[in-house]
Backbone as ProteinMPNN parsed JSONL, in Angstrom:
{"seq_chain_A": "XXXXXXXXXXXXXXXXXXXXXXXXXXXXXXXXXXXXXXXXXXXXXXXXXXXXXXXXXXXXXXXXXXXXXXXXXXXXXXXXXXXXXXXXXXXXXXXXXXXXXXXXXXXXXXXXXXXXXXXXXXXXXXXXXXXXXXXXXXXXX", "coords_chain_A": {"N_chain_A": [[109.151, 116.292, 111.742], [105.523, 116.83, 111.076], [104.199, 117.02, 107.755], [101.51, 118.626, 106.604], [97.848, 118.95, 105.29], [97.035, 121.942, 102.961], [95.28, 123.821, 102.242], [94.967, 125.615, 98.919], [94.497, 127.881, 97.125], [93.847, 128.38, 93.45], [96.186, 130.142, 91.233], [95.416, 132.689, 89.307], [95.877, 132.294, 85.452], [98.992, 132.358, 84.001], [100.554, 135.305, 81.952], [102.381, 133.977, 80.206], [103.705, 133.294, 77.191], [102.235, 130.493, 74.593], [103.768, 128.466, 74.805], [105.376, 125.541, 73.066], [106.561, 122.541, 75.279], [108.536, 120.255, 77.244], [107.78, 117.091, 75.435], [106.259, 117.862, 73.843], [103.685, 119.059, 74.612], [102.002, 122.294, 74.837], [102.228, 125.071, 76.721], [99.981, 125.964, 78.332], [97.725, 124.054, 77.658], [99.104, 121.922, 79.741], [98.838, 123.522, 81.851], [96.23, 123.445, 81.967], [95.391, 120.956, 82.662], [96.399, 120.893, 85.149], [94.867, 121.501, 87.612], [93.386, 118.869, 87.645], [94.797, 116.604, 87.623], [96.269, 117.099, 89.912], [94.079, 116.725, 91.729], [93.421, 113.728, 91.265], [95.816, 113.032, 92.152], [96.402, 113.296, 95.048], [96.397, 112.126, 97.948], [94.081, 111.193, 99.648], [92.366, 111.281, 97.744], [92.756, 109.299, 96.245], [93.114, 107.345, 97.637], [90.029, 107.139, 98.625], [88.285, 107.067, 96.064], [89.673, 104.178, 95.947], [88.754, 102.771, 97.562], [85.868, 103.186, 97.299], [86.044, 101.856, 95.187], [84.956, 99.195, 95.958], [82.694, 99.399, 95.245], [78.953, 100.974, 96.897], [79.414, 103.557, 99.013], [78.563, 104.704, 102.32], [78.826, 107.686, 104.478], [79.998, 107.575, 106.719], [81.126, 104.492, 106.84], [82.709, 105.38, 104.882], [84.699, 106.809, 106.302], [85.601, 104.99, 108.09], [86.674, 103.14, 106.721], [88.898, 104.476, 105.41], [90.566, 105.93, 107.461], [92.864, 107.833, 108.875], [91.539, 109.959, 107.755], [90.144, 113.254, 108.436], [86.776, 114.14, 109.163], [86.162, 116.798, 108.387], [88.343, 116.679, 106.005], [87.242, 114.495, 104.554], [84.694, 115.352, 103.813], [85.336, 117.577, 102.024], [87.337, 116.409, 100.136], [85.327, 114.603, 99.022], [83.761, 116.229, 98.187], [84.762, 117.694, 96.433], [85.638, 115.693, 94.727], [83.083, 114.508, 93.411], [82.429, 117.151, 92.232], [83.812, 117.238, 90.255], [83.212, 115.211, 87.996], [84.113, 112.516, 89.546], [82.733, 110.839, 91.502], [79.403, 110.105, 92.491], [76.93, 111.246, 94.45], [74.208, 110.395, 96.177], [71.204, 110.842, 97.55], [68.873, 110.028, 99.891], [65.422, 109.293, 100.499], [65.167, 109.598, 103.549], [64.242, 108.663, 107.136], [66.97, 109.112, 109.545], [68.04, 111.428, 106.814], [69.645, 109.815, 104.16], [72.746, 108.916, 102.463], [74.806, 108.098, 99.821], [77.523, 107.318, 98.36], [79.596, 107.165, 95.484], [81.552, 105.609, 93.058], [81.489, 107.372, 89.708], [81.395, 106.512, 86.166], [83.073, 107.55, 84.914], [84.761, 108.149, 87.129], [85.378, 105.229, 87.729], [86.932, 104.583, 85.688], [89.087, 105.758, 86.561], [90.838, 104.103, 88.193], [92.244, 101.879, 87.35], [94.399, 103.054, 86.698], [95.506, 104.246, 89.123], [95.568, 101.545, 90.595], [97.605, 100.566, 89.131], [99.559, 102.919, 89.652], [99.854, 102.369, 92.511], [100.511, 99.883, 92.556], [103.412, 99.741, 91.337], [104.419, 101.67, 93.271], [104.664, 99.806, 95.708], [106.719, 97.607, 94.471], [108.69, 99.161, 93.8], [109.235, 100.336, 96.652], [111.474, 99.128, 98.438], [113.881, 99.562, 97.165], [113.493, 102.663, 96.756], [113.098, 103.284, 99.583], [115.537, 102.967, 99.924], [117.227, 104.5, 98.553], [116.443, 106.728, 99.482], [117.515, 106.737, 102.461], [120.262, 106.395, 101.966], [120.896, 108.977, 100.636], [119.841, 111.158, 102.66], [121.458, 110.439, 105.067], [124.559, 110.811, 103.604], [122.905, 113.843, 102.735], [123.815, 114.785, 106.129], [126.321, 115.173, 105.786]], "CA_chain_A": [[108.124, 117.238, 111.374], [104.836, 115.95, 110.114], [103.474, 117.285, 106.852], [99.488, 118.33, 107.008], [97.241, 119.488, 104.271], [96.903, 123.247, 103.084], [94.053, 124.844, 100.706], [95.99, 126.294, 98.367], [93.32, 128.755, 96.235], [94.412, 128.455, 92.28], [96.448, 131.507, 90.739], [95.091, 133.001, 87.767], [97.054, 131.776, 84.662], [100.138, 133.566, 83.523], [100.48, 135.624, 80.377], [103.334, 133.351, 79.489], [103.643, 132.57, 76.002], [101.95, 129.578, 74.809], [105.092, 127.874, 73.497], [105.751, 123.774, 73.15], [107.808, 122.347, 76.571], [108.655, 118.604, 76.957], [106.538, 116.023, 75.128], [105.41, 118.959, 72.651], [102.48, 119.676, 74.755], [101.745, 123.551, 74.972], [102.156, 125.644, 78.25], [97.992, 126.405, 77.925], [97.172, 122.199, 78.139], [99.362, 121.809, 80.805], [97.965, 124.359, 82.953], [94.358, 122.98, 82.003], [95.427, 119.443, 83.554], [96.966, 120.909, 86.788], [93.735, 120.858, 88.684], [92.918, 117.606, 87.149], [96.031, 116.165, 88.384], [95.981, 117.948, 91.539], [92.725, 116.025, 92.46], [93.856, 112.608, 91.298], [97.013, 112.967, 92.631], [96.142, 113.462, 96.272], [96.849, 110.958, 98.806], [92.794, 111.239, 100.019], [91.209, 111.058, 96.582], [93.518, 107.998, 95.966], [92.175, 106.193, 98.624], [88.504, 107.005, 98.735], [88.731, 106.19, 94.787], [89.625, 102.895, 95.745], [87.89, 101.847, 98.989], [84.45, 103.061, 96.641], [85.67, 100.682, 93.677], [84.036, 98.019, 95.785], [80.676, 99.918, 95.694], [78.911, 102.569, 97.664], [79.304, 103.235, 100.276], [77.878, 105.875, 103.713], [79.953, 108.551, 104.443], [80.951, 107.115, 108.17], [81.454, 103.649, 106.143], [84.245, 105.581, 103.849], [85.79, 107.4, 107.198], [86.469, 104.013, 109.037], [87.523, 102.103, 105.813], [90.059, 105.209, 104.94], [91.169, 105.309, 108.47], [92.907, 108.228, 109.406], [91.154, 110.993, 107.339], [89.559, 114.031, 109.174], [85.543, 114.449, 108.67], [86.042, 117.941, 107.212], [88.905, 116.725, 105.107], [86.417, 113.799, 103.973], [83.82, 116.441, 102.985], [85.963, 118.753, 100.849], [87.757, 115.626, 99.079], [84.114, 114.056, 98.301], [82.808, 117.484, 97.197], [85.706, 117.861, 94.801], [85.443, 114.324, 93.27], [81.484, 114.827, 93.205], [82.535, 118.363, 90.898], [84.854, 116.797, 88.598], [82.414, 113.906, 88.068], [84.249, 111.083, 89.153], [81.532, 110.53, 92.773], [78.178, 110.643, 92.543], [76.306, 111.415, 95.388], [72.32, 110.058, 96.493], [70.295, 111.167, 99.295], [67.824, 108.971, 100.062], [64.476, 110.365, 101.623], [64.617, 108.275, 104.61], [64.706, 109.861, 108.549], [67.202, 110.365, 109.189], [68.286, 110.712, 105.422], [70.563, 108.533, 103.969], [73.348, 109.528, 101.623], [75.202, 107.088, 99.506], [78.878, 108.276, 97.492], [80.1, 105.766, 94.65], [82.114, 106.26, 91.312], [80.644, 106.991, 88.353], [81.986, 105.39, 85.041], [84.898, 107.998, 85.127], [85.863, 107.65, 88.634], [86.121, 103.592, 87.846], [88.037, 104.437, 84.645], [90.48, 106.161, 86.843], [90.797, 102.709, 89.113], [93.293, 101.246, 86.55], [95.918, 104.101, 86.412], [95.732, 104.2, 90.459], [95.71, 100.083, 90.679], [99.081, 100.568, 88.737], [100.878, 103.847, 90.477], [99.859, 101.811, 93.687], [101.167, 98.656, 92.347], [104.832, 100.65, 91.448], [105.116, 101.739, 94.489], [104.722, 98.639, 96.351], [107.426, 97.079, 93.643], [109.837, 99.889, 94.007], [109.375, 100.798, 97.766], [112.419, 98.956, 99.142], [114.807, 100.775, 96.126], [112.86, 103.77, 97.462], [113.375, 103.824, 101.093], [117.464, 102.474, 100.305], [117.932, 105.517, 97.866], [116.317, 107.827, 101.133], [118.423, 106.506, 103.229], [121.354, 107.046, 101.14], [120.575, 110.433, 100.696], [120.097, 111.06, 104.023], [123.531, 109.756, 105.604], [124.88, 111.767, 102.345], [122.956, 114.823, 103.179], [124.154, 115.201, 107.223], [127.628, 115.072, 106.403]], "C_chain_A": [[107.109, 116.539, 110.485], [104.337, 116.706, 109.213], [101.768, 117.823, 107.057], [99.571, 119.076, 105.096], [97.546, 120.881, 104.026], [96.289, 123.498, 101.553], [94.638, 125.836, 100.077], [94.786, 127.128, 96.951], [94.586, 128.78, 94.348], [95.145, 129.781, 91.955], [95.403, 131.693, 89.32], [96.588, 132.243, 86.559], [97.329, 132.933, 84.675], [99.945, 133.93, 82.225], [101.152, 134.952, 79.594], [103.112, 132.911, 77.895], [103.292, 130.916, 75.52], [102.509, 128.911, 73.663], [104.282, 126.04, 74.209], [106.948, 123.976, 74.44], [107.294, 121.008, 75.936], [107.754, 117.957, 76.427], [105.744, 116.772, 73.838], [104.409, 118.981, 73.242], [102.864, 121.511, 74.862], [101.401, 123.98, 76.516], [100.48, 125.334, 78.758], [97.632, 124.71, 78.386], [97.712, 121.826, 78.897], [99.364, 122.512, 81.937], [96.81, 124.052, 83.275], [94.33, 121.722, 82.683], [96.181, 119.446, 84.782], [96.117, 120.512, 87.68], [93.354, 119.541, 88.699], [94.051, 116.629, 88.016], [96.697, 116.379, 89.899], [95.268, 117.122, 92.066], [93.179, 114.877, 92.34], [95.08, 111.905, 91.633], [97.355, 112.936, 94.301], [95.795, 112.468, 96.573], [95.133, 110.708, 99.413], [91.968, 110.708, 98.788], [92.005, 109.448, 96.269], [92.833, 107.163, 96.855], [90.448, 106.28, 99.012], [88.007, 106.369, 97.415], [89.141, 104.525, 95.239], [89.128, 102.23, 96.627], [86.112, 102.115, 97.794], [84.783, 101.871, 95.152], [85.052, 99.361, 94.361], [82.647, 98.286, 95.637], [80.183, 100.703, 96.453], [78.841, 102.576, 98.792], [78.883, 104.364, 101.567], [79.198, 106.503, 104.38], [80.806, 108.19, 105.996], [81.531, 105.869, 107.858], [82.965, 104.024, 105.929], [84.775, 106.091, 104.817], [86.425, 106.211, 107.823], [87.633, 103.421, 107.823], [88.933, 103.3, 105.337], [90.886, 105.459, 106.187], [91.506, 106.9, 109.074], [92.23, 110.044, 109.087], [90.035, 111.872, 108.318], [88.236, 113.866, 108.495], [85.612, 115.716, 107.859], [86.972, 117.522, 105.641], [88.582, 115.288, 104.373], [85.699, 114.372, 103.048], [84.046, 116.947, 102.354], [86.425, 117.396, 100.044], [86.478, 114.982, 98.284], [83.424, 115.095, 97.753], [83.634, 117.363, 96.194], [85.99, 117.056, 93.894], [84.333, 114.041, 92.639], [81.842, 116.106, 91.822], [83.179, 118.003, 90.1], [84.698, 115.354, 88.231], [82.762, 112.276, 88.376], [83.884, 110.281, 90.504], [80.699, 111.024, 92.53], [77.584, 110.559, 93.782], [74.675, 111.241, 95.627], [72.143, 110.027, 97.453], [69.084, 110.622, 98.962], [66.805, 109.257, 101.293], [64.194, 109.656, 102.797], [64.726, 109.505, 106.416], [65.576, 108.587, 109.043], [67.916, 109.837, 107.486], [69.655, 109.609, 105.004], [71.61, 109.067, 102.512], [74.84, 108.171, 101.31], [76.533, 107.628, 98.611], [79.145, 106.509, 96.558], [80.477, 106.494, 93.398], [81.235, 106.174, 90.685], [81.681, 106.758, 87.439], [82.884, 106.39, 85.059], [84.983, 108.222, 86.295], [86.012, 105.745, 88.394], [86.613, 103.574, 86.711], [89.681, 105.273, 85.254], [91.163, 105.07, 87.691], [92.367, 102.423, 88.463], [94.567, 102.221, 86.9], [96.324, 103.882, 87.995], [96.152, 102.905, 90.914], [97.609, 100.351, 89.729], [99.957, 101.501, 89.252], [101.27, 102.501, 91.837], [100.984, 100.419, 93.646], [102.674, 98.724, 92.46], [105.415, 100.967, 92.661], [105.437, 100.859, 95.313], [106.018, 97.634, 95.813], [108.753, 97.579, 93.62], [110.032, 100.286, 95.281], [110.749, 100.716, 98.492], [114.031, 99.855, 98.199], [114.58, 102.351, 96.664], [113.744, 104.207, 98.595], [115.314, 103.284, 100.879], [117.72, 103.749, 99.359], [117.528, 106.267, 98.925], [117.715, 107.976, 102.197], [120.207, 106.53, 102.893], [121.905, 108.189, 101.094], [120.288, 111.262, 101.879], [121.382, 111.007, 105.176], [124.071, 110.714, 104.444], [124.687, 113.437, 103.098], [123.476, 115.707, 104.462], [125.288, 115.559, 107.069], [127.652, 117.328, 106.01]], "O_chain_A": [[107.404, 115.87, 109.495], [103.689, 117.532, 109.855], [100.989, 117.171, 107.752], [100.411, 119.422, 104.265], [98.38, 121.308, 104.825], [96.648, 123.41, 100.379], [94.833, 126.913, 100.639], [94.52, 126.525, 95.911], [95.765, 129.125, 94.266], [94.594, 130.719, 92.531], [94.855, 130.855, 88.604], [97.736, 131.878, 86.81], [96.776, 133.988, 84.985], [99.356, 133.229, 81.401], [100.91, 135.01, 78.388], [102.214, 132.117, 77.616], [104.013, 130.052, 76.019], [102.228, 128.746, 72.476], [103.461, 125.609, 75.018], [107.774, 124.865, 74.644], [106.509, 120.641, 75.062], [106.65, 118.174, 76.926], [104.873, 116.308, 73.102], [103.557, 118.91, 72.356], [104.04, 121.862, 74.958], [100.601, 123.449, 77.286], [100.1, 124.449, 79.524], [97.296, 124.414, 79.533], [97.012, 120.928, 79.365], [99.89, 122.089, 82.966], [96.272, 124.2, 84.372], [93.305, 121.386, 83.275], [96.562, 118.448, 85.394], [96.268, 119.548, 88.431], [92.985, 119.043, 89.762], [93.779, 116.054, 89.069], [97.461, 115.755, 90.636], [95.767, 116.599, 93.062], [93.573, 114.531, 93.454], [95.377, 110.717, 91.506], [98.456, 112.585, 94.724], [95.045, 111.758, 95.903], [95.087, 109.508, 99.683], [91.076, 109.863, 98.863], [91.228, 108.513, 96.08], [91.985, 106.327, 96.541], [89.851, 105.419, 99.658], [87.393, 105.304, 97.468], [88.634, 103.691, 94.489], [89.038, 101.01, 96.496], [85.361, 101.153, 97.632], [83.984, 101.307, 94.405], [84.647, 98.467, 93.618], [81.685, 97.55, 95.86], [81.052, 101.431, 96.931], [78.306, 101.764, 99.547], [79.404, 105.332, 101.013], [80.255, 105.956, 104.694], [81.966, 108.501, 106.265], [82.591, 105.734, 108.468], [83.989, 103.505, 106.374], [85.964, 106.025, 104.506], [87.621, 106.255, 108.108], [88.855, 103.292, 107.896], [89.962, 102.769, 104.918], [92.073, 105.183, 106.013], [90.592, 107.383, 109.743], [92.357, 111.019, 109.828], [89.148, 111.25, 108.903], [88.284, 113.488, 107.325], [85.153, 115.72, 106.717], [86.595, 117.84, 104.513], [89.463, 114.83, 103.645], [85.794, 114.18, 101.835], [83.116, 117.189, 101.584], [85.697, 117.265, 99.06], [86.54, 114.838, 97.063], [82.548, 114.915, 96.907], [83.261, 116.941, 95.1], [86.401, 117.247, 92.75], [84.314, 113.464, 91.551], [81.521, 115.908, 90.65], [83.114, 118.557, 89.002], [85.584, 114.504, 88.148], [82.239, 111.256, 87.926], [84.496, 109.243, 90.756], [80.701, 112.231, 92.289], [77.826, 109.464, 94.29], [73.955, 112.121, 95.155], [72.708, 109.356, 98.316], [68.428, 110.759, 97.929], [67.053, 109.401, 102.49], [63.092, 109.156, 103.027], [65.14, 110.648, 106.609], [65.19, 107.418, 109.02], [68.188, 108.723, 107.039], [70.341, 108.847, 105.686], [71.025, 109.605, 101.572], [75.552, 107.591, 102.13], [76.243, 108.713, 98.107], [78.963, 105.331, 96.867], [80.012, 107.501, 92.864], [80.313, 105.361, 90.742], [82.845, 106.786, 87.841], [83.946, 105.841, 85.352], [85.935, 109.002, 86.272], [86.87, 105.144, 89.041], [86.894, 102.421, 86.383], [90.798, 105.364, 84.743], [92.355, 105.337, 87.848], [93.422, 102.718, 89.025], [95.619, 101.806, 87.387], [97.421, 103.362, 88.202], [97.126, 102.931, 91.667], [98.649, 100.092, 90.334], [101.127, 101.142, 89.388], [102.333, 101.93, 92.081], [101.896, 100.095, 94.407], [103.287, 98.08, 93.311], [106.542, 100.678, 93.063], [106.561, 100.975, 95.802], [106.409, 96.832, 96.661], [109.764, 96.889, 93.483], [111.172, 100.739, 95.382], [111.257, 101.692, 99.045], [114.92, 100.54, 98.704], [115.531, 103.086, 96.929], [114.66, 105.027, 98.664], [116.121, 103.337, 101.807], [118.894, 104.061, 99.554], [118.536, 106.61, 99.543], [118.503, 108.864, 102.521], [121.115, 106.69, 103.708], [123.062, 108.485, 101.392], [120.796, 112.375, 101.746], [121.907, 111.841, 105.914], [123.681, 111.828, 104.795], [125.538, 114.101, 103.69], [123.637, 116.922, 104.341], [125.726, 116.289, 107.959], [128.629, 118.002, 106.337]]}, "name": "protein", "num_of_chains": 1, "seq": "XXXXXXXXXXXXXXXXXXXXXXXXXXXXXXXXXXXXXXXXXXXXXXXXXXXXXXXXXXXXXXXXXXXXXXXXXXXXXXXXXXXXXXXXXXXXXXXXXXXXXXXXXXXXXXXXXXXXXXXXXXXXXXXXXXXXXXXXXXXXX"}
């Protein structure tokens, strides 16, 4: 079974009490960095984020270099990194026009954190896929 996307519309917050959980942050600040984390956490923004850290690039450019991403689900991930400033977007008055996407200074301060999950994974993958597979054989019986 393969996985796909799904637009999942925010809830309203809860009335929950805005106690301390792990780390002593407060319920309230870790609700405020869901979306945030949401966006930079997605397997799309991860990789358009790093195919633009070489520079900017044309929106059929970023579909080949990301590979198997849909055109609509290009458009919604570059709108939503465009609103939470870390793509800027320039249209360029040309016929036909010309439209250019590239980080701005916080989308290439998020580079680093991503250059290191990425790195992790690549480091831990084979531990990875042998604890799966573990678990797996495990789970059938």
């Amino acid at each position: 079974m393969e996985l796909g996307h799904i637009d999942v519309t925010a809830s309203e917050p809860t009335s929950a009490p805005d106690v301390a959980i792990s780390g002593g942050h407060k319920r309230s600040s870790c609700e405020a960095v869901n979306s945030v984390l949401a966006r930079v956490g997605d397997k799309w923004s991860v990789l358009i984020v790093m195919t633009l850290a070489h520079g900017p690039q044309r929106f059929n450019e970023l579909k080949r270099q990301v590979g198997t991403i849909s055109q609509r689900m290009l458009t919604l991930t570059l709108r939503g990194l465009e609103r939470d400033g870390l793509v800027k977007r320039t249209v360029f008055p040309t016929i036909p026009p010309r439209v250019d996407y590239e980080l701005t200074d916080l989308g290439h301060s998020l580079r680093q954190p991503i250059e290191a999950l990425g790195n992790w994974a690549f480091d831990n993958y084979a531990s990875i896929a042998s604890a799966r597979d573990t678990f797996d054989k495990t789970a059938r019986k």
